[in-house]
N, C-alpha and C positions, 0 to 999 in steps of 0.2 A: 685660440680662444676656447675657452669652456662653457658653457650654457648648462644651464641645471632646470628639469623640467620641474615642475612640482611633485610630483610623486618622488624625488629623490634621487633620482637619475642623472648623470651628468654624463656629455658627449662633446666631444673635442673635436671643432669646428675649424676651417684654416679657411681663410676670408680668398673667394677665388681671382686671380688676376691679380695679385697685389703679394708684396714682400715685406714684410715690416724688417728693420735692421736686430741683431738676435740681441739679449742681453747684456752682453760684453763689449760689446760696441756701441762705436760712437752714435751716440742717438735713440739708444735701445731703449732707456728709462723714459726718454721725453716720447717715445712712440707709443706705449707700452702704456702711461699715462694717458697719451689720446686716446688710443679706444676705449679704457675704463672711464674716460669721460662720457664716450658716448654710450657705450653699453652696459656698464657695471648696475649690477642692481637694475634693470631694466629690463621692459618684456622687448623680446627682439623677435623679428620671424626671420627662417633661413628656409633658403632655395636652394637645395642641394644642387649642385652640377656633376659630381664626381664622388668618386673617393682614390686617395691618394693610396701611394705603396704601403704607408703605415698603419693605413683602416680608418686614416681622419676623414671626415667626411668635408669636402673641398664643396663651397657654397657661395651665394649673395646673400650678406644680411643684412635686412630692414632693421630700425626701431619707427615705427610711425611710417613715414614716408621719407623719410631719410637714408639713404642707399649708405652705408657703414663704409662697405668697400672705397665708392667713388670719396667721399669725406675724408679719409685716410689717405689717398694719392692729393684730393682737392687741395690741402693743407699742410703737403710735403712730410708727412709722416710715415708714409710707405714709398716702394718702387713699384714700378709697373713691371709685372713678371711677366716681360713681352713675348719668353719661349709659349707662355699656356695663357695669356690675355685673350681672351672673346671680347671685351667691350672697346672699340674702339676711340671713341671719347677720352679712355685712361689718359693715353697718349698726349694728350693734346693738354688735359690737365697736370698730366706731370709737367712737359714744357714750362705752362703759366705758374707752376710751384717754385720749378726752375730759377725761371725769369724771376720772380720773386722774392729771392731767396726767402722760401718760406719752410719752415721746418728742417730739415737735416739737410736741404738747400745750404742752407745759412753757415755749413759746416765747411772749414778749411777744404778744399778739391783731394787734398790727401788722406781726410781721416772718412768721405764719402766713398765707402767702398761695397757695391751691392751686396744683400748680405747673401746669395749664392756662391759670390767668389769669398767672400768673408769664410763660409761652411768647408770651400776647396781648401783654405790654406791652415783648416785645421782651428781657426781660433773662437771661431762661433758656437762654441757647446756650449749649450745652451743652462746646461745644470755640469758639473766640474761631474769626472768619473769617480763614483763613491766607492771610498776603501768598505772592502764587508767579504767576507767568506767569496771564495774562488769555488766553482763546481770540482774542476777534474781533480784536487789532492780526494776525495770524497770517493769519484768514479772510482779511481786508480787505488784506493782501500776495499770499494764493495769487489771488485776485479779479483785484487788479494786474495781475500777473505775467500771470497767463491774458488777459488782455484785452488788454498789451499782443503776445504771443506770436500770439495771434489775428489781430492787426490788423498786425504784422508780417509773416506766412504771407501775410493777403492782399493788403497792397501786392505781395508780391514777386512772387504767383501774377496781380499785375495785375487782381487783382478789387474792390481799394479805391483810389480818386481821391484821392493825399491835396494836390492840387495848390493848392487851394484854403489849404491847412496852410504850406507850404514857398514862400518866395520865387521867383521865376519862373529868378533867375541862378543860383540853385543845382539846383533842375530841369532847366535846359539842361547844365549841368557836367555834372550824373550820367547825359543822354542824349545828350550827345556821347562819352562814355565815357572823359574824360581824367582816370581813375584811375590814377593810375602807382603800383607796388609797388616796393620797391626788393625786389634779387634775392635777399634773404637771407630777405624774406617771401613771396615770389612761390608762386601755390597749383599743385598737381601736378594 
């Protein structure tokens, strides 16, 4: 979830003890839809608990008096993330969701699939990996470039032998010095 302060600022929130199903699964959209029901366009307060490996900041979030988190599980629209759950209660209301078939409840027992095991089997990316410029063809030119810049400076500084490189009749050309410029190149 996103929250945008007023000054412009926005901060990527991940609601704590609870999983919503990701985008590409089953249930993703109608989940995805509940909390913009409850929070879109609205003031909310967050109680930060943590911050995860990504630097989202892991929280409870209010609108009013209404707990976001617990209404998300209430409603069958999330899972109870029982490895990192502090609120004991979840539990109990996932069960009555359960029993309920209420929100992704109500989904075939096959297409119900947490969406942590959902992330393990590879299918929950959440945004597709975008085709765009690769780093290392780049690295692997400045690399180039530098190496041969280097190895340039020091034949010229005469600190690299490349004789052993270059044929002997073209070695004698360049140290006889019959470079002829025509005048229109000639250096100042």
């Amino acid at each position: 979830m996103k929250v945008n302060y007023g000054d412009g600022m926005t901060v990527v929130v991940r609601l704590c003890s609870i999983d919503t199903p990701e985008k590409a699964q089953p249930y993703g959209p109608e989940a995805r839809e509940a909390l913009a029901a409850l929070v879109l366009n609205k003031s909310v307060r967050i109680e930060p608990t943590a911050r995860d490996r990504y630097g989202r900041i892991v929280g409870r979030v209010f609108r009013g008096r209404t707990f976001v988190n617990e209404e998300m599980v209430r409603h069958g629209h999330a899972w109870v993330y029982h490895d990192y759950s502090k609120e004991p209660e979840f539990a109990r209301l996932e069960e009555r969701a359960r029993k309920a078939r209420q929100g992704l409840w109500a989904l075939p027992k096959a297409k119900r699939v947490p969406p942590w095991e959902w992330r393990k089997l590879g299918k929950g990316k959440a945004r597709p990996v975008e085709k765009g410029w690769k780093l290392w063809p780049w690295l692997l030119a400045a690399l180039v470039a530098g190496a041969l810049a280097g190895g340039a400076y020091l034949w010229m500084t005469g600190r690299l032998d490349i004789s052993w490189l270059v044929p002997s009749s073209l070695l004698r050309f360049w140290s006889v010095g019959q470079v002829h410029l025509p005048a229109s190149l000639s250096l100042c």
